[in-house]
N, C-alpha and C positions, 0 to 999 in steps of 0.2 A: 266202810270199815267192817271188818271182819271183827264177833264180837268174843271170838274163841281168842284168837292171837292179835289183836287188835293191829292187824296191819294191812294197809288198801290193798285192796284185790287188785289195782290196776300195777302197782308196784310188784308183788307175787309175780304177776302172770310178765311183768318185765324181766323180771328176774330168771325163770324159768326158760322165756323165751331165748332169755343171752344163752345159755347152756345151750340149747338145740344151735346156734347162729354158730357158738364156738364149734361143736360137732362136724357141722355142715361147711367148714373148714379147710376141710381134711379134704385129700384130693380122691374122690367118687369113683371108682373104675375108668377111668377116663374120659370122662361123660361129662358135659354141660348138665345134665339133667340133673334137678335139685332131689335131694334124697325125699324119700317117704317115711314118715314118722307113724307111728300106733299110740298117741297118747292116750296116758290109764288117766282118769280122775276120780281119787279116792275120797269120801266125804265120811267123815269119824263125828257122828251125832248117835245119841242113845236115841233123842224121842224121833229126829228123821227116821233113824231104821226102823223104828217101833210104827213109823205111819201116822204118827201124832201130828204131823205138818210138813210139809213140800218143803224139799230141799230145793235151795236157791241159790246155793255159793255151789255145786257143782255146775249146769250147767249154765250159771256166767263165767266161770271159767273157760268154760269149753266154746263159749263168744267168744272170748276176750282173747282165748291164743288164736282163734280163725281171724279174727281182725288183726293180729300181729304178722300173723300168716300172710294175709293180704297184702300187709304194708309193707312187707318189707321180699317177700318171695325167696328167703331163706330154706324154708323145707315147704311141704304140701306132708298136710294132715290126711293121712291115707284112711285111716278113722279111730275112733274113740269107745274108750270103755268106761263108764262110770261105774261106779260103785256106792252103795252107802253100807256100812259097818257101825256097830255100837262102838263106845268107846270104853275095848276091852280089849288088853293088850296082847295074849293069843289070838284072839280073832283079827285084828289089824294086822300081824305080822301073817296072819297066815293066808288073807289079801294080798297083801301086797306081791308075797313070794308066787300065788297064781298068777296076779296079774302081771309079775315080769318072767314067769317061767311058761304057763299055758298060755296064758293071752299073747303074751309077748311084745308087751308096751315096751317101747324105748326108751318114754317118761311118764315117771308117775308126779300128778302134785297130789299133795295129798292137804 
């Protein structure tokens, strides 16, 4: 359990996953070939950013969609961006807008 939003990570990353499955839908240039995704993973901790202690919910996040990714061969994780940010709400937004305007993640969880 997640103890910010108190809800299972494995549900999150289900939930998530369904939005990429719906995406990958959509008919691809004509191509069998499964799309490639850029997934962002944003983690909004004051003491993680500060270094006060290892972040741990981003990259089981970033397990948890590669084991989705596995199981089901919907997209291929072409790769990942983590992130960790205070939780300060200019600084979050202004993450997230790099990471879907420079980075150019397809999805962020945050």
């Amino acid at each position: 359990m997640s103890d910010v939003c108190c809800e299972d990570p494995e549900s999150m990353v289900q939930t998530s996953a369904g939005v990429l499955e719906k995406l990958c839908r959509f008919p691809h240039s004509g191509t069998d070939k499964v799309p490639d995704f850029k997934l962002g993973i944003l983690t909004v901790s004051d003491r993680a950013s500060a270094g006060l202690y290892e972040d741990l919910s981003g990259p089981e996040i970033e397990i948890l969609m590669r084991g989705y990714q596995e199981r089901t061969k919907y997209f291929c994780m072409s790769s990942v961006c983590c992130e960790i940010v205070p939780d300060e709400h200019d600084t979050i937004v202004d993450k997230l807008i790099e990471m879907a305007d420079k980075e150019k993640c397809d999805l962020i969880i945050t």
